[in-house]
N, C-alpha and C positions, 0 to 999 in steps of 0.2 A: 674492590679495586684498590692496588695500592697504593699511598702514593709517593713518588719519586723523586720530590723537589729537593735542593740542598738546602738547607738551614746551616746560618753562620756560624752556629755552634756546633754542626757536623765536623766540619775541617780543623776542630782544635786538636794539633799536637802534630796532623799531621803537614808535610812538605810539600809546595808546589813546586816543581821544576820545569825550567823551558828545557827543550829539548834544540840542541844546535843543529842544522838542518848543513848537510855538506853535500854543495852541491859540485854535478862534475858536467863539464864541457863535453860536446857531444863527441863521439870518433869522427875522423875527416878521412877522407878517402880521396884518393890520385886518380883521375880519369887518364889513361894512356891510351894514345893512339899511336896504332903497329902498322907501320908499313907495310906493304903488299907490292907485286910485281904487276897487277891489274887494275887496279881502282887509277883511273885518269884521277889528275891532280883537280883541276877544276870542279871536279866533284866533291873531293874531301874540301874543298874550300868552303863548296858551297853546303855542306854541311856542317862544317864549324860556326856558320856566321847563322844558319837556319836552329839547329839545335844547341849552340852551344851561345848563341848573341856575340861573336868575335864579329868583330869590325872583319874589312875584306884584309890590310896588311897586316892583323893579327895573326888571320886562318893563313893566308901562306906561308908565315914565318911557321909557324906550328908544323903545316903541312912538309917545308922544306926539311925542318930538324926531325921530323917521323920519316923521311926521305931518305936523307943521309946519314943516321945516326941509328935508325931500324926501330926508334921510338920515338915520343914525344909526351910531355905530359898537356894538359888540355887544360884542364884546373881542377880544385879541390874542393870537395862537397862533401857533405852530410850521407849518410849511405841511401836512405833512399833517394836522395836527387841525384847520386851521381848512378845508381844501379837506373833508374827510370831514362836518363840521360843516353845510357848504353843501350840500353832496351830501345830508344828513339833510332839511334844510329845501327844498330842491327836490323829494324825494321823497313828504315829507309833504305839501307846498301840491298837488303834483301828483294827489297820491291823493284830497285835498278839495275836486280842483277852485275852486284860486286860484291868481293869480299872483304871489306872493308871491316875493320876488327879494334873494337874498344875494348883495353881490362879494367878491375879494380884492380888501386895498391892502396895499400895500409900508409897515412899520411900521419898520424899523432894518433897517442890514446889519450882519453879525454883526462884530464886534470882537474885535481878539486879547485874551489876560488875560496 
């Protein structure tokens, strides 16, 4: 068996170097909510405040600007909390029988520090 150890005269001549470590900020992502001609309002409300923790005059202002504007954004998250997010609201509109429709949009790409 051999054996492995380093001895302090092993490392004569040569270099220890640190290695700089660059780190990068995760990607962020836009949760948008798309209006529809079917989803009662009260519904989307009450799913912004169940999935998404909006207070109730959050989700209507949200709700009204995906109303009248034919979108909204909801907020911005890390890609899998806001992909899981959608996946929540997909499964709930689906269970209530609405079409109720959340995208992703590309919010920033991560940046070194």
């Amino acid at each position: 068996m051999e054996d492995k150890t380093i001895k302090p005269g092993d490392l004569q001549g040569d270099f220890l170097t640190q290695e700089k470590l660059h780190l990068k900020r995760p990607d962020m992502y836009r949760v948008v909510l798309l209006n529809d001609d079917y989803t009662p309002r009260d519904f989307v409300v009450w799913i912004l405040m169940r999935v998404f923790y909006k207070v109730e005059t959050e989700s209507t202002k949200i709700m009204l600007e995906a109303h009248t504007l034919g979108k909204s954004t909801v907020g911005v998250y890390t890609y899998d909390v806001a992909t899981t997010k959608i996946a929540q609201v997909e499964k709930m509109a689906k269970q209530y029988e609405h079409p109720l429709t959340c995208i992703l949009e590309v919010e920033s790409g991560g940046e070194e520090e």
